[in-house]
C-alpha positions in Angstrom: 85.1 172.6 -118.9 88.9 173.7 -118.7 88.7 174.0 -122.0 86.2 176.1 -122.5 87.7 178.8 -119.9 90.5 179.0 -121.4 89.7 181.0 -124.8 87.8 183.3 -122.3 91.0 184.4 -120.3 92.6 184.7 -123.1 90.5 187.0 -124.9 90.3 188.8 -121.5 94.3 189.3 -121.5 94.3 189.9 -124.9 91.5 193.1 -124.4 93.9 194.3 -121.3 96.9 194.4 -123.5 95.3 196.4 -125.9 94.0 198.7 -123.3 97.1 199.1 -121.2 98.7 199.4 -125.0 96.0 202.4 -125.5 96.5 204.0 -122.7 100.3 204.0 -122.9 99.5 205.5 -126.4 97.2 208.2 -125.5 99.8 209.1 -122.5 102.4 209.3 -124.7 100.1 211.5 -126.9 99.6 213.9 -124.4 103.3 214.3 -123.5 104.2 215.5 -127.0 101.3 217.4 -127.1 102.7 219.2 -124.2 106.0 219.5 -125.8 104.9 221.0 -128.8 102.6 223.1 -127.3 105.4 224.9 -125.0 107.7 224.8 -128.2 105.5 227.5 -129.7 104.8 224.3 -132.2 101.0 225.0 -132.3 99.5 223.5 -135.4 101.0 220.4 -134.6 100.1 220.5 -131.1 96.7 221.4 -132.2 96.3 218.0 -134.1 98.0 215.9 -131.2 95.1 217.3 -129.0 92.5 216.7 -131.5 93.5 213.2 -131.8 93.5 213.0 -127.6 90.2 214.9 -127.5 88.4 211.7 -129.7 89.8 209.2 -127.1 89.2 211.4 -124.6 85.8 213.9 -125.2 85.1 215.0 -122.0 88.2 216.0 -120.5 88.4 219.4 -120.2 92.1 220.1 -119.8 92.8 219.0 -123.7 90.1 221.3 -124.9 92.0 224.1 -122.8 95.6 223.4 -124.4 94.5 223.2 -127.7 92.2 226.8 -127.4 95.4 228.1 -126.5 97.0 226.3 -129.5 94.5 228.2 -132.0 95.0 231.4 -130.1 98.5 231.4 -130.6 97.7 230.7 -134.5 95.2 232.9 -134.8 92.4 231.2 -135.4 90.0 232.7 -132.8 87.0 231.4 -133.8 87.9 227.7 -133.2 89.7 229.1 -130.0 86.2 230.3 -128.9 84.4 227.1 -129.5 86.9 225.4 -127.5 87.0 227.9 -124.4 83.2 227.7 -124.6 83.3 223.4 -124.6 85.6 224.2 -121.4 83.0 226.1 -119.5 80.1 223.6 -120.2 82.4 221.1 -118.9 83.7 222.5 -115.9 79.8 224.3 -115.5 81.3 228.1 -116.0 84.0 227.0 -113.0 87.2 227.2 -115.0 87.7 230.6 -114.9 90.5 231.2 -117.2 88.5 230.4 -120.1 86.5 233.7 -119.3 90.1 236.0 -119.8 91.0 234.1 -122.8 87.5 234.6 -124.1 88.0 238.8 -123.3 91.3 238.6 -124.9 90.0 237.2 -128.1 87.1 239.4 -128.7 89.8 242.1 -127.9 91.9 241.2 -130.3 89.0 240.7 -132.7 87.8 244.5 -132.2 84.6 243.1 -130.7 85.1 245.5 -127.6 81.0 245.0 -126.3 81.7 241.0 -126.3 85.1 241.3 -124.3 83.6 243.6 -121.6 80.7 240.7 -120.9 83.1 238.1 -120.8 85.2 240.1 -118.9 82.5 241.0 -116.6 81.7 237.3 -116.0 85.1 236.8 -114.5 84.8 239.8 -112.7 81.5 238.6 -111.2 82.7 235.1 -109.7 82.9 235.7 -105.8 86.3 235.6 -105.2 88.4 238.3 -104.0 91.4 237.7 -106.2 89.2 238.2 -109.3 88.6 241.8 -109.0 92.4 242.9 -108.7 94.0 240.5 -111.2 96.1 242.6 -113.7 95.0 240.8 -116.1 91.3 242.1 -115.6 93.1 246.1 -115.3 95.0 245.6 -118.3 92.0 244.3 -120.6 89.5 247.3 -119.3 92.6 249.4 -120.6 92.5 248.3 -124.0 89.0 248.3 -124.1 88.4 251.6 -123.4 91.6 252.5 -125.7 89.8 250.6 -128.6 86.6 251.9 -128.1 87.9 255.9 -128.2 90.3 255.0 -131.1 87.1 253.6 -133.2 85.0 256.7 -132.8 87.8 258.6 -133.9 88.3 256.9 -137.0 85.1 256.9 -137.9 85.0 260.6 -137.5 88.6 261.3 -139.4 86.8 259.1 -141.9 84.0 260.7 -142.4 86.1 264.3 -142.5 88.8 262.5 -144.2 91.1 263.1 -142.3 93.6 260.5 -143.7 96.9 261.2 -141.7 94.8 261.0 -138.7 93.0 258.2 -139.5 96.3 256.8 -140.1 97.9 257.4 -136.6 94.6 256.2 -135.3 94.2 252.7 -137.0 98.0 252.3 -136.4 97.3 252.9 -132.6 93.8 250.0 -132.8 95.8 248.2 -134.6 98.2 247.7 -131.8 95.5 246.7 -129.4 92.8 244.8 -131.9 95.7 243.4 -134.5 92.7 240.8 -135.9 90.5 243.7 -136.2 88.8 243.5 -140.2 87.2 247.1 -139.4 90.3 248.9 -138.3 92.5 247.0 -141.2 90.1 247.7 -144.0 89.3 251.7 -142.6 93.7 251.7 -142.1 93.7 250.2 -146.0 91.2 253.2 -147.0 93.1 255.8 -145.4 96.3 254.7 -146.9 94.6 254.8 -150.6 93.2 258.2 -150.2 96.7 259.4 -148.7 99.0 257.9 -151.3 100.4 255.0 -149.5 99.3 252.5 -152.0 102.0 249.6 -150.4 100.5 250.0 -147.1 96.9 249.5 -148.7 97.9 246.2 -150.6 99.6 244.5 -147.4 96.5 245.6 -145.3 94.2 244.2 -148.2 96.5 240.8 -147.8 95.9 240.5 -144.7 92.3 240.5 -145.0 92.6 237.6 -146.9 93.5 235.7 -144.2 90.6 236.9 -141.6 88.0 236.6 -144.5 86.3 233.7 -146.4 87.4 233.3 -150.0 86.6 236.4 -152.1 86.9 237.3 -155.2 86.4 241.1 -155.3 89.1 241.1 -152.3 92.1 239.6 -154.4 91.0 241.8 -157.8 91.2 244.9 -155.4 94.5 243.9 -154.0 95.8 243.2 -158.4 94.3 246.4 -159.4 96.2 248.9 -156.7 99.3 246.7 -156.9 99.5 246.4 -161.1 98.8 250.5 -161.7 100.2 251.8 -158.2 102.9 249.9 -157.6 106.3 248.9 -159.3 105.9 245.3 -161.7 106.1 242.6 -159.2 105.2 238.9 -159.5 102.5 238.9 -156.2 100.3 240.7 -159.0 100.0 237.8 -160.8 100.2 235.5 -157.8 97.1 236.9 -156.3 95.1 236.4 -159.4 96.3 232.7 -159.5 95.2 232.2 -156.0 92.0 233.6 -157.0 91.4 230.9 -159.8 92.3 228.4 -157.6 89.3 228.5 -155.2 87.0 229.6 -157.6 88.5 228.3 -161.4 85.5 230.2 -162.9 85.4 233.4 -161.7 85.1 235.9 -164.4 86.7 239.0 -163.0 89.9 237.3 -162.0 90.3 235.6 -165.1 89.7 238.7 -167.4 92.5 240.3 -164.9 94.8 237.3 -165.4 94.4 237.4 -169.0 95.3 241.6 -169.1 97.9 240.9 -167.1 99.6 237.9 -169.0 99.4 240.2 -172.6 100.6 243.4 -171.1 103.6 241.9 -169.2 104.2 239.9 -172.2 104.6 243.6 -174.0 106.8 245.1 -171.2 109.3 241.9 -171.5 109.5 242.8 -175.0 110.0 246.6 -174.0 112.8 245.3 -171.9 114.6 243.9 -174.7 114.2 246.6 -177.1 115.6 249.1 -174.5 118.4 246.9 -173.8 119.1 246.2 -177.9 118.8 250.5 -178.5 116.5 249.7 -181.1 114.6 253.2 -181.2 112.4 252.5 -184.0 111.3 249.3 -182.3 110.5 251.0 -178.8 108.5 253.6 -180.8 106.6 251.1 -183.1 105.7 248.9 -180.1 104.3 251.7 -177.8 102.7 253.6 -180.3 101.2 250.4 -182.3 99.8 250.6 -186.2 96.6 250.6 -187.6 95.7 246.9 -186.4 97.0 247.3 -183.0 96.9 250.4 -181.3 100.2 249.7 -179.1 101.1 248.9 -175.5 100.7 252.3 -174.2 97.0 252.7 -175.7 97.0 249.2 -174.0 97.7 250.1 -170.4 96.1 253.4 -170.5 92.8 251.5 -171.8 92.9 248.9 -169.1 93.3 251.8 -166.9 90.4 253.7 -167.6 88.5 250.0 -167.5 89.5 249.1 -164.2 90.1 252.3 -162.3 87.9 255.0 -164.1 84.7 252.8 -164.6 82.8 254.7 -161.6 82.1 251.9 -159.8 81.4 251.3 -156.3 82.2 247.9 -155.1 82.9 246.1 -151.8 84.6 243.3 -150.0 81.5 241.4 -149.5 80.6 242.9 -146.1 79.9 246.1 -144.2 82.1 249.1 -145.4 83.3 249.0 -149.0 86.0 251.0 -150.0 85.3 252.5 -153.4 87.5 252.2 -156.5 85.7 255.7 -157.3 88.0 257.0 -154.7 91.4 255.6 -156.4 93.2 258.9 -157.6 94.2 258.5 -161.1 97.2 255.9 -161.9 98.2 258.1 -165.1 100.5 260.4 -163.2 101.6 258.3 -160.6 102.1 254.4 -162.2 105.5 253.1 -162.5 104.3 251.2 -165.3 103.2 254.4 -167.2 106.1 256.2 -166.0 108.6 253.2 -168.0 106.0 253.5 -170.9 106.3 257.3 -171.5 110.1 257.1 -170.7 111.0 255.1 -173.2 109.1 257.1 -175.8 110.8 260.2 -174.8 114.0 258.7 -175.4 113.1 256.6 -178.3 111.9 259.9 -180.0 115.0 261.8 -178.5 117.2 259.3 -180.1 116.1 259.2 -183.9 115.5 262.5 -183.6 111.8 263.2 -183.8 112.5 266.4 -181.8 108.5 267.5 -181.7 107.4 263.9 -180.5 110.4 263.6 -178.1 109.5 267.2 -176.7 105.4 265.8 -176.0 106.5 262.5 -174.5 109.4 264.3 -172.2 107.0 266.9 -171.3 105.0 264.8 -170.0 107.2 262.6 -168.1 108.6 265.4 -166.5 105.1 266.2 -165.5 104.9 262.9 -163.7 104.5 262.1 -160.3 108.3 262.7 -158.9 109.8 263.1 -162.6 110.1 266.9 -162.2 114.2 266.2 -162.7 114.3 263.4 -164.7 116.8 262.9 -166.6 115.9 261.5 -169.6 112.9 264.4 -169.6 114.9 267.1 -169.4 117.6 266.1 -172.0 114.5 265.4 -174.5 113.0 268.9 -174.1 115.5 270.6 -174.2 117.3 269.4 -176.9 114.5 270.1 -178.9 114.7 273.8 -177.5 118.4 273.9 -178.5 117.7 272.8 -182.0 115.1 275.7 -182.8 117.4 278.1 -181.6 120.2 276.5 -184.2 117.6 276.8 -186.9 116.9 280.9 -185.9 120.5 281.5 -185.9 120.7 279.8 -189.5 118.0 281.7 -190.6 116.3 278.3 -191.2 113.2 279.0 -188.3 110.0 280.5 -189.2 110.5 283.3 -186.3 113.9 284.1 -187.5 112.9 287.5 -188.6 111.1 288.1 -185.1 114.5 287.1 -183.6 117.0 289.1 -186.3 114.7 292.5 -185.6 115.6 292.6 -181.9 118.3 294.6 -181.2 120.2 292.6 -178.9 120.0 289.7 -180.7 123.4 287.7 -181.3 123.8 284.7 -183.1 126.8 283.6 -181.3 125.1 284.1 -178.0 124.9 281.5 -176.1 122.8 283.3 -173.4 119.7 284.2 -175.8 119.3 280.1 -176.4 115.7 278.8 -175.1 118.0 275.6 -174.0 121.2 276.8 -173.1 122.1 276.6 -169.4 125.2 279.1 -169.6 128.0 278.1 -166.9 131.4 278.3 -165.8 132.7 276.0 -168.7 133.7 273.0 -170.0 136.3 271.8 -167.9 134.4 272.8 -164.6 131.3 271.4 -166.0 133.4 267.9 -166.0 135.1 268.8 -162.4 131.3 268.6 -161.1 130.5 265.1 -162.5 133.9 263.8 -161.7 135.0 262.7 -165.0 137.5 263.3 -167.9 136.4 265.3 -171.0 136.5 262.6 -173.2 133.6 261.2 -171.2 131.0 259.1 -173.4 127.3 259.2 -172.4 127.0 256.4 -170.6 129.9 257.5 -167.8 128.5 261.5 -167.5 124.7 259.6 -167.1 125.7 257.2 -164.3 128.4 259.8 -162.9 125.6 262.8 -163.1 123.4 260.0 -160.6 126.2 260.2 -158.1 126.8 263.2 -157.8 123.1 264.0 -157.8 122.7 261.9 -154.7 125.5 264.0 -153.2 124.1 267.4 -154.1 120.3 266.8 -153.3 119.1 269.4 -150.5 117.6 266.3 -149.0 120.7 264.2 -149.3 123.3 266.7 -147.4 123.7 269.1 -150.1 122.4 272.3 -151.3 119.9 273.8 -154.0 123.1 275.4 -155.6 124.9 272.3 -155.9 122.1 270.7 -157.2 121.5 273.1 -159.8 125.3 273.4 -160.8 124.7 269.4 -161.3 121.8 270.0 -163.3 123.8 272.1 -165.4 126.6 270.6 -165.6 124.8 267.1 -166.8 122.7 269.2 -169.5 125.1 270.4 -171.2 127.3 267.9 -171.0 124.7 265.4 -172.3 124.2 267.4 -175.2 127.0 266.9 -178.3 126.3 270.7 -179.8 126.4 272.2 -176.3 129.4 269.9 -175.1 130.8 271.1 -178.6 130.4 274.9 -178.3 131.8 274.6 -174.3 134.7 272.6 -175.3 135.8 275.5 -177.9 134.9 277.4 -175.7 137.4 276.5 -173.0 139.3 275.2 -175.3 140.3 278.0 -177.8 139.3 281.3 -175.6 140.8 280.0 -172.1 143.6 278.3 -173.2 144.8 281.4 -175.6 143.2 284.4 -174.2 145.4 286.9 -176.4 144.6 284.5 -179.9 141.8 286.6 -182.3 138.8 284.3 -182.4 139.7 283.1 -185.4 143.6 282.9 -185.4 145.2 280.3 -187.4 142.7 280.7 -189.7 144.5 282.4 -193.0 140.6 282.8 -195.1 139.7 284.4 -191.5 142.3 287.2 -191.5 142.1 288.5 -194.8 139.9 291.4 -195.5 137.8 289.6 -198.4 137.8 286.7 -196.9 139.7 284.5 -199.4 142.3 281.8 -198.5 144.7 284.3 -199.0 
């Protein structure tokens, strides 16, 4: 009999070792929990309390701590399920729960649903409830909230875009998880030109919303043709692919991307190597392949221009019709037609390097580009050689007039006349032996000094301007330095003295 009582305590110690061994483990649970939790170590704390909570289902308290865990993350909608657990456990009694509740749909933009949580606090007979500052403080954003998202809907619908930009700034402050005011602030930043805002509030909808693949092809197309080459263009693409591998739309994109960066890294290297003829043949293409600039202006027209409306898979789309067009604005473009305005500038090709500099002086900011103006008007400075060599088809238009002077330099289409050589290198800041290179990167300093906006003046600027054209230029550089040279050094010397063939009457050597 003895014996057969025995097994049976044992089995009963061993059962109360593993319980006392359970509930030291759980206890121990809890206290880290706690730790973590008032570290501001959430997600971690979140899975300490989930692992509580299955030992543990109807306790309250670890539902409450780890609500406030996913609050603090930002993932109100398992915050929610968890303040609502709390109230069917505690039959609506734990009051709190009702505030956290108000502050979440706050947060959210859901305005209606915070005031009737908010109301349901309100409502609980106690005196204390009514004049809680937390209560005055949510009615305040509410009401906020709810003027601010009239008023954007109106701006919008007036577009208004700089108001509708102050406004979804100021909901943005109270409702910060808000997916209408972040995708109406994304809208008003595209139709105002602030195309980095719109990506980083796109970007952030990515992390509100499920898995879309219109949202991340939005967010490539405005930051490929907007914005300056960046690797998150191809990084949103490859996220993309990776929750949906087959998606059509971001692999096309992927695939566009991939060829034309692949033609800009060449780009880089011709640029770098000063091989003209190479920029020119790889922008401008041959009869098989029309050339990276045909490229990106027909993936352009493709993926901007196609007319299309589409949306972010819910309520208010934002349509791509609206995009303004990429051609002017693009830093992409604005490389591509820069280095065909210097390419052609370089070997020459005055007539091509005049249409590409042209146009990149047309270009959104470019009005004072550097590389444009040199290129135009270098071509204007070479017709004006050929008139005075008789070699131009207007010469005789030019020869008729009766002030006209070959050896004028103020009749030149190009010619920027000034105050000479030497005071022309005095602006810049250099020597006159000077090579290219040095007046470029010292005309860029001294631009920064002279700008209007920058402390200086539209005269200095313009004397800067000046200065760097002519400068720049070898047969304008040239004429200035003998200029200077010759006429200001010996201002009592004939133009030509020194010169025997010069001095004698028929113009012989002697």
């Amino acid at each position: 009999m003895r014996l057969a009582v025995r097994p049976v305590v044992l089995l009963f110690q061993v059962l109360l070792s593993r319980a006392v061994s359970s509930e030291d483990d759980i206890g121990s649970k809890i206290a880290r929990g706690d730790h973590l939790l008032s570290t501001g170590q959430y997600q971690q704390a979140a899975e300490v309390y989930s692992s509580v909570i299955e030992y543990s289902p109807n306790q309250y308290i670890f539902y409450s701590k780890r609500a406030t865990a996913y609050f603090s993350l930002g993932q109100h909608a398992m915050a929610l399920n968890d303040f609502n657990r709390v109230l069917t456990l505690t039959a609506q009694s734990f009051t709190l729960a009702y505030i956290m509740k108000a502050q979440i749909h706050t947060k959210d933009g859901h305005f209606l649903k915070a005031r009737g949580s908010l109301q349901h606090f309100i409502d609980i007979p106690r005196a204390e409830s009514k004049h809680d500052i937390r209560v005055s403080q949510l009615l305040a954003d509410i009401s906020q909230g709810e003027i601010l998202a009239k008023n954007i809907a109106l701006q919008r619908e007036y577009q208004l875009w700089d108001a509708c930009l102050k406004s979804t700034e100021a909901a943005l402050k109270i409702s910060s998880h808000s997916i209408a005011f972040r995708e109406a602030r994304a809208e008003c930043s595209i139709a105002a030109g602030d195309f980095s805002g719109a990506v980083t509030d796109l970007i952030h909808l990515t992390q509100f919303l499920p898995p879309s693949s219109s949202l991340h092809t939005r967010i490539f197309q405005i930051g490929f043709f907007f914005l300056s080459p960046s690797s998150a263009d191809i990084y949103v693409l490859r996220q993309c692919l990776r929750f949906d591998p087959e998606s059509k739309s971001c692999l096309s994109l992927f695939r566009l991307a991939r060829d034309i960066n692949n033609g800009f890294t060449r780009l880089e290297k011709l640029l770098y190597d000063e091989d003209w003829n190479g920029v020119i043949e790889l922008l401008t293409g041959n009869e098989i392949y029309g050339g990276l600039m045909q490229e990106f202006d027909d993936a352009v027209d493709n993926h901007i221009h196609s007319g299309q409306t589409s949306s972010l898979d819910h309520d208010s789309p934002i349509a791509f019709s609206s995009l303004p067009s990429p051609r002017n604005i693009s830093p992409r473009r604005q490389l591509l037609v820069r280095s065909l305005c210097r390419a052609y500038t370089n070997t020459n090709s005055w007539k091509m390097a005049h249409q590409w500099c042209v146009t990149l002086l047309a270009m959104d900011g470019c009005a004072d580009d550097v590389d444009g103006l040199r290129g135009r008007d270098t071509r204007q400075q070479k017709e004006w050689d050929q008139i005075v060599g008789g070699r131009h088809p207007d010469y005789e238009v030019y020869s008729s007039r009766v002030d006209f002077d070959p050896y004028s330099t103020s009749q030149s289409p190009g010619w920027a006349p000034g105050q000479g050589a030497t005071s022309y290198h005095e602006i810049l800041g250099i020597d006159q032996n000077a090579d290219y290179a040095t007046i470029r990167k010292a005309f860029r300093n001294a631009a920064l000094k002279a700008h209007p906006d920058k402390g200086g003046s539209e005269s200095r600027m313009a004397a800067v301007n000046e200065a760097y054209e002519v400068l720049s230029q070898r047969n304008l550089r040239a004429r200035f330095d003998w200029d200077d040279t010759e006429h200001h050094e010996y201002p009592n010397m004939a133009p030509y003295d020194g010169f025997l063939y010069a001095q004698a009457r028929g113009g012989g050597v002697f």
